[in-house]
N, CA, C and O atoms as a MOPAC input file, in Angstrom:
PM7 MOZYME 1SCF
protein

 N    101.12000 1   -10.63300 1    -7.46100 1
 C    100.41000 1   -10.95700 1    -8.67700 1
 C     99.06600 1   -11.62600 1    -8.38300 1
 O     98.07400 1   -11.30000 1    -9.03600 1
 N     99.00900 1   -12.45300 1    -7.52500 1
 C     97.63400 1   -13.31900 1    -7.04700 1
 C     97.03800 1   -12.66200 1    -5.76800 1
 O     96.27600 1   -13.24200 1    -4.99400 1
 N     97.43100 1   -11.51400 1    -5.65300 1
 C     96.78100 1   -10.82800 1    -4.02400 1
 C     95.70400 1   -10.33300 1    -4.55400 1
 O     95.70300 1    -9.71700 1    -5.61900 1
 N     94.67400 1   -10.56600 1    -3.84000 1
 C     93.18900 1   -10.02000 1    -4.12600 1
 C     92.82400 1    -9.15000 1    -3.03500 1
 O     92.96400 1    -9.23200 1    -1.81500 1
 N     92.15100 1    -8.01100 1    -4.06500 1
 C     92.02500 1    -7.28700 1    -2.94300 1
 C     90.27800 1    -7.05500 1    -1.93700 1
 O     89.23500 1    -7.43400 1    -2.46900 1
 N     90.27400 1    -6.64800 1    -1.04700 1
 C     88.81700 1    -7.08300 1     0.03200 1
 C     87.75400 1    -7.32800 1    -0.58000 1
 O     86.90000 1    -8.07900 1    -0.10900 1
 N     87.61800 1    -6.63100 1    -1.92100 1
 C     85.95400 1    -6.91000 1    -2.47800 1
 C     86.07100 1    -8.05100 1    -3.22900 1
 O     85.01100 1    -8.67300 1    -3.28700 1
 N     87.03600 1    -8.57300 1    -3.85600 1
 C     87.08500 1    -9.42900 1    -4.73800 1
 C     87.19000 1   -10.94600 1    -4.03900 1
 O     86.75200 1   -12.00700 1    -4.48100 1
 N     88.02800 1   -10.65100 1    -2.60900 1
 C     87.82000 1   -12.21400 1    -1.66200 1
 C     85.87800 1   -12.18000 1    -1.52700 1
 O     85.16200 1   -13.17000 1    -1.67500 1
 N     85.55800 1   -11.23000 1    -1.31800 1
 C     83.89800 1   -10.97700 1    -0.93900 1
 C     83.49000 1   -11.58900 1    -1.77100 1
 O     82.79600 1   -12.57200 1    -1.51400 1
 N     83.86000 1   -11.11700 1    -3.43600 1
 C     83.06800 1   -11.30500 1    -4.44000 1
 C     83.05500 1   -13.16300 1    -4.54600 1
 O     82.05900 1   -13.81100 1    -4.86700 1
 N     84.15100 1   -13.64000 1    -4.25900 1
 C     84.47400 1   -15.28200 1    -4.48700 1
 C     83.80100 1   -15.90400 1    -3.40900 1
 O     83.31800 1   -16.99300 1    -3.72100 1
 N     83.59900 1   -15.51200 1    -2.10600 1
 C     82.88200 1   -15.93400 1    -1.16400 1
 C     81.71400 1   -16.20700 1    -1.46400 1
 O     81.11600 1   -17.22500 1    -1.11400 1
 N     81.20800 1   -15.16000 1    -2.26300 1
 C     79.89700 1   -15.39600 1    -2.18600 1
 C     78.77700 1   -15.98200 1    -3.52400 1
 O     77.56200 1   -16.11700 1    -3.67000 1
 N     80.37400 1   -16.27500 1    -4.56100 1
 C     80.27300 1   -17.00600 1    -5.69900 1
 C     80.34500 1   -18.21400 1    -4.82700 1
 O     79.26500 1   -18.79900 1    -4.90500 1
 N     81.21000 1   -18.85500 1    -3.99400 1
 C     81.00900 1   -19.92700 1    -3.83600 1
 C     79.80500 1   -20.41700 1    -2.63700 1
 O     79.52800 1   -21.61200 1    -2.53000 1
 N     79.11700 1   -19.34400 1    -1.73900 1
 C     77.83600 1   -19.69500 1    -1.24800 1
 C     76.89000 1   -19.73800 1    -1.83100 1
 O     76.10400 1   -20.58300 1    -1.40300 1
 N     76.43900 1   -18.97400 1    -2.99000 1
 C     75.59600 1   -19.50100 1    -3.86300 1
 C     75.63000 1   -20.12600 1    -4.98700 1
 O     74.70000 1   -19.94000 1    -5.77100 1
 N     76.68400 1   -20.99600 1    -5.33100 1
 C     76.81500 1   -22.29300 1    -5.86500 1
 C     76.62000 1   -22.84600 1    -4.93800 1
 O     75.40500 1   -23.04200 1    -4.96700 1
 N     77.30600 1   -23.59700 1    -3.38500 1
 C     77.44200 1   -24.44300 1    -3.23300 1
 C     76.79500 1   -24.59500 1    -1.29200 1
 O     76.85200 1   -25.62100 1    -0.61400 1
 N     76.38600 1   -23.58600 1    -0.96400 1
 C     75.73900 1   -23.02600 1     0.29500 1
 C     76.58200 1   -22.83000 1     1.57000 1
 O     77.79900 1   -22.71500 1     1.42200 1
 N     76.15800 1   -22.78900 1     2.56000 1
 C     77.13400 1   -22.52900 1     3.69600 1
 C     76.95300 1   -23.60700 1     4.74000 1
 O     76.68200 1   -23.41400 1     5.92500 1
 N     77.20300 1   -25.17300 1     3.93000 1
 C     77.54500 1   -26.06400 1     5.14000 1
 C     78.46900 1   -27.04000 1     4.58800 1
 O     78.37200 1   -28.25500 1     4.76200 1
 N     79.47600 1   -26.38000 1     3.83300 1
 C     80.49100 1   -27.03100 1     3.47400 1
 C     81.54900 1   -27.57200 1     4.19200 1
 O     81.97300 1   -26.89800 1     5.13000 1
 N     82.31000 1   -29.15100 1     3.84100 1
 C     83.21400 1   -28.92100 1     4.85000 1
 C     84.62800 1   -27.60700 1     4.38300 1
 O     84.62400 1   -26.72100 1     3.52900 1
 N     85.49800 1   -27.95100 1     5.20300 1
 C     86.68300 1   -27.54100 1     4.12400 1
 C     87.20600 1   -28.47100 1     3.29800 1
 O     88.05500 1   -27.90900 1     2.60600 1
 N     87.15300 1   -29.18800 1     3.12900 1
 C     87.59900 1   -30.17000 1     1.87700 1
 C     86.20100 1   -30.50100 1     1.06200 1
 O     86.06800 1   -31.60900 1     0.54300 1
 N     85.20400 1   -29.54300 1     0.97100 1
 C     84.33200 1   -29.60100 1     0.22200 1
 C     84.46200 1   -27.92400 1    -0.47900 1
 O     84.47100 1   -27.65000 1    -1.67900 1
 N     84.54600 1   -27.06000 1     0.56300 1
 C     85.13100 1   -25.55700 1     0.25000 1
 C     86.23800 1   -25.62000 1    -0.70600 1
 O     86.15400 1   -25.28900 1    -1.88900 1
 N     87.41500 1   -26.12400 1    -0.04100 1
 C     88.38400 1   -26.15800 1    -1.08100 1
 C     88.16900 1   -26.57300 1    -2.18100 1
 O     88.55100 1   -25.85000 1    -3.10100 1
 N     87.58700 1   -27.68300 1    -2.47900 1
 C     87.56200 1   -28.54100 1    -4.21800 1
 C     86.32300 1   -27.17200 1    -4.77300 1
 O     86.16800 1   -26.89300 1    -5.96200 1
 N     85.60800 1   -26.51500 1    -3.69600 1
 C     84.68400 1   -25.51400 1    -4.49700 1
 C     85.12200 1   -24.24300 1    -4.92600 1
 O     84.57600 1   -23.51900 1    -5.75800 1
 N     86.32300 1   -24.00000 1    -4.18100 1
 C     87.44400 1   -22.69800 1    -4.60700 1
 C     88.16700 1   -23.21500 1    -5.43200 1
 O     88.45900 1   -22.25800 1    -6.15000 1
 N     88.84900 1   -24.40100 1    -5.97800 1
 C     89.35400 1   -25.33600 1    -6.84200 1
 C     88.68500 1   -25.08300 1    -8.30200 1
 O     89.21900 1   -24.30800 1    -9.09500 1
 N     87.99200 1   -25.48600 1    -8.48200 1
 C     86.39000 1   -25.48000 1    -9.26300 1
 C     86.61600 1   -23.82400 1    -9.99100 1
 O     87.11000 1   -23.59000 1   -11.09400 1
 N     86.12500 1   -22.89600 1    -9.06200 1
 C     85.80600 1   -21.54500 1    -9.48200 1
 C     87.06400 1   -20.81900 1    -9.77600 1
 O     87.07600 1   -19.66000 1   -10.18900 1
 N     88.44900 1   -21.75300 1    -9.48200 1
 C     89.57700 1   -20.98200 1    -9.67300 1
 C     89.57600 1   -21.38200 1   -11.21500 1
 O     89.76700 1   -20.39500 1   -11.92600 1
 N     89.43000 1   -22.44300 1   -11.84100 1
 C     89.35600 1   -23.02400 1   -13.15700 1
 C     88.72600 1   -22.04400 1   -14.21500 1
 O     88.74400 1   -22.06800 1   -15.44600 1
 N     88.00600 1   -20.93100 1   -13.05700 1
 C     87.16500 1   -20.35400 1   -14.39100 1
 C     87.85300 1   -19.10000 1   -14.00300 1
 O     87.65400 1   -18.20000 1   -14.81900 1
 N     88.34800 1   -18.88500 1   -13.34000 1
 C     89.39900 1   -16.81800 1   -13.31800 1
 C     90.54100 1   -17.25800 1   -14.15300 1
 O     91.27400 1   -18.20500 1   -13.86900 1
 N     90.65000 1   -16.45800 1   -15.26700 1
 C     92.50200 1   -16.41500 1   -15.69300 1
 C     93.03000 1   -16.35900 1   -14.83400 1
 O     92.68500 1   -15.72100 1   -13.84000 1
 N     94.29200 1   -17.18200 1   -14.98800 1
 C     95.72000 1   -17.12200 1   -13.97100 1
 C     95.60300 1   -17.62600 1   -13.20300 1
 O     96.70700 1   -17.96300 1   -12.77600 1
 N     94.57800 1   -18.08900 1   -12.43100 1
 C     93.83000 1   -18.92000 1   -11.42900 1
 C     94.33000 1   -20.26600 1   -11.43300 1
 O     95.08900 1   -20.79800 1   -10.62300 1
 N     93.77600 1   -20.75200 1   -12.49400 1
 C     93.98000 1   -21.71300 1   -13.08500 1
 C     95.22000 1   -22.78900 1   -13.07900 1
 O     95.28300 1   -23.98800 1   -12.80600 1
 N     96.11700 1   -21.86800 1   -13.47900 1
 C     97.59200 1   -21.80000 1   -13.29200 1
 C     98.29900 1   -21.78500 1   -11.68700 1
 O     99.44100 1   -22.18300 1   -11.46000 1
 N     97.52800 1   -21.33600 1   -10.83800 1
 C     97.85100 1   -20.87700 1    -9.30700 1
 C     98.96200 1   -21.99000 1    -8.97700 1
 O     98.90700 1   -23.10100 1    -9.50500 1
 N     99.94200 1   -21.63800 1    -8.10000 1
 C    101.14200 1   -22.14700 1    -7.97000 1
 C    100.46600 1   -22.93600 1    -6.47500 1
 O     99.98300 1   -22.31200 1    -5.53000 1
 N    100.57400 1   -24.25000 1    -6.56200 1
 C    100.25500 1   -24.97700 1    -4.97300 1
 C     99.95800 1   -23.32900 1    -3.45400 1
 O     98.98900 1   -22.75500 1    -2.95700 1
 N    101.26100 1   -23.26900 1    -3.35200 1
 C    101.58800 1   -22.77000 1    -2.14900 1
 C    100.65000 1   -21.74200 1    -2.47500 1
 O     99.63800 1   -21.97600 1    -1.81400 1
 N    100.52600 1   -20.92900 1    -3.02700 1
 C     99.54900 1   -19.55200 1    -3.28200 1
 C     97.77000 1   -20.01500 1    -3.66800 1
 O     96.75600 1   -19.34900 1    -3.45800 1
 N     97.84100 1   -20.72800 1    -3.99000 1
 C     96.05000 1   -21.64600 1    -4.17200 1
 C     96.08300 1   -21.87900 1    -2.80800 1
 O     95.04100 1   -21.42000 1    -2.34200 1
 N     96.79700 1   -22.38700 1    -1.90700 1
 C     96.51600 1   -22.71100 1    -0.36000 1
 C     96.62100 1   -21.55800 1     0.30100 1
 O     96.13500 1   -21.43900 1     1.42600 1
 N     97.19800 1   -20.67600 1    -0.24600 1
 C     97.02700 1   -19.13000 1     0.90800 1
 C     95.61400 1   -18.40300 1     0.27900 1
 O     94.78700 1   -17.87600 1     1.02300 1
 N     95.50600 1   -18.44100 1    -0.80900 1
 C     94.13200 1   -17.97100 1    -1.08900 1
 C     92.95000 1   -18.31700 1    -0.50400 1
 O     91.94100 1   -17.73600 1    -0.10400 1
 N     93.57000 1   -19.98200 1    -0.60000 1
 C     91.77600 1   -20.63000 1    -0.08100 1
 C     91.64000 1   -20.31000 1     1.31400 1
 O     90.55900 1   -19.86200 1     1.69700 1
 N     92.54900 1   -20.47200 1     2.09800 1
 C     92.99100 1   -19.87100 1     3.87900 1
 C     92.08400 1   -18.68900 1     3.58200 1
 O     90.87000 1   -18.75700 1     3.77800 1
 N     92.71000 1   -17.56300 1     3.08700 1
 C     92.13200 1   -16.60000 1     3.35800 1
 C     90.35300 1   -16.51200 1     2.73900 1
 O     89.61000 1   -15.79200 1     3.40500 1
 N     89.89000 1   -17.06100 1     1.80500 1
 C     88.90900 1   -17.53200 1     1.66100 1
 C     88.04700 1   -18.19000 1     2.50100 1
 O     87.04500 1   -17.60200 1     2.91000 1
 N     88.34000 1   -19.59700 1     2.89700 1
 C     87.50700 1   -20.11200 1     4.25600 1
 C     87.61000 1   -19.17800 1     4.99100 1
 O     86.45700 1   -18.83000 1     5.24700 1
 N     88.51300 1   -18.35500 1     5.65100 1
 C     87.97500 1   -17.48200 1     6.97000 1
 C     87.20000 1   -16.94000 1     6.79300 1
 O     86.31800 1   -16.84600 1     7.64700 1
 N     87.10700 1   -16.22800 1     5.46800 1
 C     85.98600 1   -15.15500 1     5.67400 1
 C     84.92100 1   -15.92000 1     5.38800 1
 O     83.94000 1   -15.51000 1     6.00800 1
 N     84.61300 1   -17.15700 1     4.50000 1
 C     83.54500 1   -17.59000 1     4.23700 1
 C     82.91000 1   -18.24800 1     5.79100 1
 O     81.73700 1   -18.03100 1     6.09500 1
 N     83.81700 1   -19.04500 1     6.68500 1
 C     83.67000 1   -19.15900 1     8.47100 1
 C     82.69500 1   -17.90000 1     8.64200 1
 O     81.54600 1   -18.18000 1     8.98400 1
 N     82.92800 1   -16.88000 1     8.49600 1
 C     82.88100 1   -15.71300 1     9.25200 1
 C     81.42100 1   -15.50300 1     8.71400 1
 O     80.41900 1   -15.64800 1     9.41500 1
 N     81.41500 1   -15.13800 1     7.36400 1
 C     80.36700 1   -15.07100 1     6.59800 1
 C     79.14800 1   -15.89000 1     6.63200 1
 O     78.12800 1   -15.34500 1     6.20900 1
 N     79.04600 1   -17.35400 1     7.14600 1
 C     78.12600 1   -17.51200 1     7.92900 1
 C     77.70500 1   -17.75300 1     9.35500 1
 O     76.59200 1   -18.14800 1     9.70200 1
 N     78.61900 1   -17.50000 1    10.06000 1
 C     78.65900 1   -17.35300 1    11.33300 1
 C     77.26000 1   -16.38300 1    11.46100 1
 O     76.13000 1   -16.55900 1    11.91700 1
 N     78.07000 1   -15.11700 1    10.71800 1
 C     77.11600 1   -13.87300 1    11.33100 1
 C     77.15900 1   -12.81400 1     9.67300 1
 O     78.08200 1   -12.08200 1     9.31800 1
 N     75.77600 1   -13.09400 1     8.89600 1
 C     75.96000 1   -12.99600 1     7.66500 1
 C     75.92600 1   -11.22100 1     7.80200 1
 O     75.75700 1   -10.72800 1     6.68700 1
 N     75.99600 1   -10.62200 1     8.43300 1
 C     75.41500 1    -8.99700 1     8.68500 1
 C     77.18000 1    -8.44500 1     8.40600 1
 O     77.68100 1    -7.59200 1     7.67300 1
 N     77.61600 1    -9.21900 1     9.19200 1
 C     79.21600 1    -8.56100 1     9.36700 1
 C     80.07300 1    -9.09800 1     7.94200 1
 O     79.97400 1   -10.24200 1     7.49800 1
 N     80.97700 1    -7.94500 1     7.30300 1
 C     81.31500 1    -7.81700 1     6.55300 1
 C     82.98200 1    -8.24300 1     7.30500 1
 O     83.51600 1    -7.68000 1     8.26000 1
 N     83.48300 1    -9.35000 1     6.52800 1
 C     84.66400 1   -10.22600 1     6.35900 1
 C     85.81600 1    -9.12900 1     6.83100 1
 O     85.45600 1    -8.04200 1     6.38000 1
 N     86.83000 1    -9.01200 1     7.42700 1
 C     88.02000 1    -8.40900 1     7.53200 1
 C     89.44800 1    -9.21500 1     6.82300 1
 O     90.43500 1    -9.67800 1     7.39400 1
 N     89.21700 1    -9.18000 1     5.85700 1
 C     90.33400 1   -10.05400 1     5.17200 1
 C     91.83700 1    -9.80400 1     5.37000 1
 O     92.10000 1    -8.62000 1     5.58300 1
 N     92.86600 1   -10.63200 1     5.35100 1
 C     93.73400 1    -9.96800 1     5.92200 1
 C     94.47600 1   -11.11100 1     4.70100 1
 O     94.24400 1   -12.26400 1     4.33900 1
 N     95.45400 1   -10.05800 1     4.35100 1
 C     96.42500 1   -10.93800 1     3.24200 1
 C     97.95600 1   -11.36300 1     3.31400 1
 O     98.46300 1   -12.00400 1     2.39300 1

């Protein structure tokens, strides 16, 4: 029900780099995936354990995403 699929982790990545840029910590990432989950239906609602596998899979790619902004995220769910 909460599995997102590759474009849509992309699409949140990069909602949250241009809100909030790419020198976040992770406990600045998280409260910013926190934040933007408030505004997706169902999100909102996200059950602990599944808001923490999202954001996981979120920081990596967002890691990744500015590491080396050319390469496109391999998300893995």
């Amino acid at each position: 029900m909460y599995d997102l699929q590759p474009d849509q982790i992309d699409s949140l990545i990069a909602i949250i780099r241009e809100a909030s840029g790419d020198n976040l910590s992770r406990a600045a990432f998280t409260e910013a995936a926190l934040q933007l989950f408030e505004d997706i239906a169902g999100f909102e609602t996200l059950p602990g354990n599944q808001s923490r596998r999202v954001i996981h899979i979120l920081w990596q790619g967002y890691r990744l995403a500015i590491r080396d902004p050319k390469q496109k995220p391999k998300n893995q769910q």
